[in-house]
N, C-alpha and C positions, 0 to 999 in steps of 0.2 A: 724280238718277236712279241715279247710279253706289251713293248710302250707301242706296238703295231694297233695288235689286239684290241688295247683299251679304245683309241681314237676311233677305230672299227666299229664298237658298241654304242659309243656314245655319238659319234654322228649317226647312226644308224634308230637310235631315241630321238636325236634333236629333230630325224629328217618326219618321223613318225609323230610326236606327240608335241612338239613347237610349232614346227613351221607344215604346219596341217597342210590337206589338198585344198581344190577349190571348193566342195560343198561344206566340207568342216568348218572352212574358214572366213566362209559366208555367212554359214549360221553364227558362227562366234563372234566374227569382228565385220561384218556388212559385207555388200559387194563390192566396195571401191576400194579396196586396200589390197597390199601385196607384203605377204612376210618376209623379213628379213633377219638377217644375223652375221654381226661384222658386215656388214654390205656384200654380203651374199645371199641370193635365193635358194630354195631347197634342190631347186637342179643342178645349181652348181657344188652346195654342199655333196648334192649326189655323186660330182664328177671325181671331189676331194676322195667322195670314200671311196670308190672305184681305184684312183691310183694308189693310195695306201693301200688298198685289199693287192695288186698285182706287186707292189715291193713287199707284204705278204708273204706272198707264194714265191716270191723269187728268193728268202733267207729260207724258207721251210723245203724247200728244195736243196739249197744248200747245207741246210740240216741235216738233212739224209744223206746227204753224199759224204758229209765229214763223219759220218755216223752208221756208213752201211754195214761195216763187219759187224758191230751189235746188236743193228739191227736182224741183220744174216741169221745169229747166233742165236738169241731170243725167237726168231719166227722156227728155226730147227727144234729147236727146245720145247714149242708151243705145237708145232703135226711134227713130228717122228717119221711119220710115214713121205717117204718121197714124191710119189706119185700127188697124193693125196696134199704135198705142201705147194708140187708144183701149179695144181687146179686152185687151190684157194689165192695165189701169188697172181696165177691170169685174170681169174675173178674182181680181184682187188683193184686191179692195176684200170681192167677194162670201163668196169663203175665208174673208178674215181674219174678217165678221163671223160666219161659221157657226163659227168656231172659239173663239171667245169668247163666245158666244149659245148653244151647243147644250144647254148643263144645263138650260136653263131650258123645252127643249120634251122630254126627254126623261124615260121612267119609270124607274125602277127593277128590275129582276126580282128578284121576291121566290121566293127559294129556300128551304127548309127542312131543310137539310142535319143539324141539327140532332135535329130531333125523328126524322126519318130515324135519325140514328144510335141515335138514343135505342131505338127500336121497336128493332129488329136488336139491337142489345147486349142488351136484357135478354131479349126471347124467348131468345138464345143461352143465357144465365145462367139465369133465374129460369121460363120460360115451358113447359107441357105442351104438344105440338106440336098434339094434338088437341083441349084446348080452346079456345087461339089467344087465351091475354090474361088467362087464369087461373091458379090455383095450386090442386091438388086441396087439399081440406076436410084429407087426411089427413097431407099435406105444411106444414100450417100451424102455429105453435106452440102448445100446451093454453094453453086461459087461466088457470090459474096461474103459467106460467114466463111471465119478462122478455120482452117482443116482439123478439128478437136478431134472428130471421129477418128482420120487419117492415124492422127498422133497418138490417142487412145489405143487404136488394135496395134501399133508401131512399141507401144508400151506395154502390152502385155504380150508379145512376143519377145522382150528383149528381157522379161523380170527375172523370167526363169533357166536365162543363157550366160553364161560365166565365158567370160575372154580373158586368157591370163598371155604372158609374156612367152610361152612356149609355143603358143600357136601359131602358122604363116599369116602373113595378109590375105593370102588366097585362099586358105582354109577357113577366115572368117568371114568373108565375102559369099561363099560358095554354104557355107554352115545359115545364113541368114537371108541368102537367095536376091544379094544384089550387085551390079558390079562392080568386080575387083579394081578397074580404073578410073571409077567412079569414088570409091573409097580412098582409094591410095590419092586423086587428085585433092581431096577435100583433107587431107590432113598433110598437104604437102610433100609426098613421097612420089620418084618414079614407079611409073607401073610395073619398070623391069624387076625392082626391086619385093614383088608382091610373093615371089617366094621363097625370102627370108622371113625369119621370127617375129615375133614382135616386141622381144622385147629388146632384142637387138636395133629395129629398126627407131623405137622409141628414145631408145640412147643418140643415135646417130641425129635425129630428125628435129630432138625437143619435144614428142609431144605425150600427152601423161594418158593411162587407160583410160581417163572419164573423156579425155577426147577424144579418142576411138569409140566411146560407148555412145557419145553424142550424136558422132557424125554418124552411126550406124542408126540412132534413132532417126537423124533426121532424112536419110535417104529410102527408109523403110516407109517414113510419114508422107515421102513425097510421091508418092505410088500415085495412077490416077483417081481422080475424087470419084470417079463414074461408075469404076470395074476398079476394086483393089486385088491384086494379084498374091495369093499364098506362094509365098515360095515353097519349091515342092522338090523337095531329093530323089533322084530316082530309084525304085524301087523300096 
């Protein structure tokens, strides 16, 4: 239990102060990188400490069991009073298991912090206050020059948006407001395949996040020159 323990702490540092989240690890090392260690990522280190933590519980379990007459004897020794040992033994017992049980009744709150900011920055930037998700006809580039403008508001939506290996294809399509079939064709992948990982799908396919991050550039740039469209999350 004790050589349990240690590997429990210490992944639990490594997952924390090495192989940081996405903003940490943007401010520290840029956006185009992904940490590793031994050729693992911090989600799978995550997985590692997860089954060590359940072999764990599964010898301190059987600690108790090889150890319950002393235990017995010691908790008699500690209330005297019966009534009074049998309440604190239900107490004990009910906690501990709310406290190792509770993920599994619990949801998630799904927040969208994200797309939130998304709307807000570029209304600020790119957005006519009165048409509210447009860019007037007159404000767009002639179509003979390069799409700069296009690829400009396509680059300040994508500066402040982090895509890491744990997200679907269709979470990132859907997060950036453009088609999932459209992406998945431009980097090579089936569409069936758009809700799997990515960083699963980037092992399987060959392809590296900067070219995910491209081909999202370039599908956001290619919006029409006349009306660019905000992608817009509902609610």
């Amino acid at each position: 239990m004790l050589l349990l323990l240690m590997p429990l702490a210490g992944i639990g540092f490594l997952i924390k102060y090495v192989l940081i989240p996405g903003i940490q690890r943007n401010e520290r090392y840029g956006s185009d990188v992904e940490l590793e260690f031994l050729g693992l990522t911090r989600h799978q280190w995550g997985s590692i400490h997860l089954i060590i933590s359940v072999v764990f519980l599964v010898l301190l379990l059987l600690h108790v069991i090889l150890h319950w007459k002393m235990i017995v004897g010691i908790f008699k020794r500690m209330i005297p009073n019966k009534t009074l040992r049998a309440i604190s033994a239900t107490l004990i017992g009910t906690v501990g298991f709310l406290l190792i049980a509770f993920p599994l009744f619990v949801k998630p709150e799904v927040i969208t912090r994200e797309s939130l900011h998304l709307n807000r920055k570029f209304r600020q930037e790119s957005y006519d206050a009165t048409t509210r998700g447009r860019i007037r006809n007159e404000d767009a580039p002639s179509p003979s020059s390069p799409d700069k403008q296009g690829r400009a508001l396509a680059e300040s939506i994508f500066a402040d948006h982090e895509v890491n290996g744990s997200q679907t294809l269709q979470f990132v399509a859907r997060k950036y407001g453009i088609p999932v079939e459209k992406l998945a064709t431009d980097l090579g992948i089936p569409a069936s395949k758009a809700g799997e990982k990515v960083g699963r799908l980037r092992k399987q396919y060959a392809f590296t996040m900067n070219d995910l991050r491209r081909s999202i550039l370039t599908i956001c740039s290619s919006f029409d020159k006349d009306t660019l469209e905000l992608p817009v999350t509902p609610g």
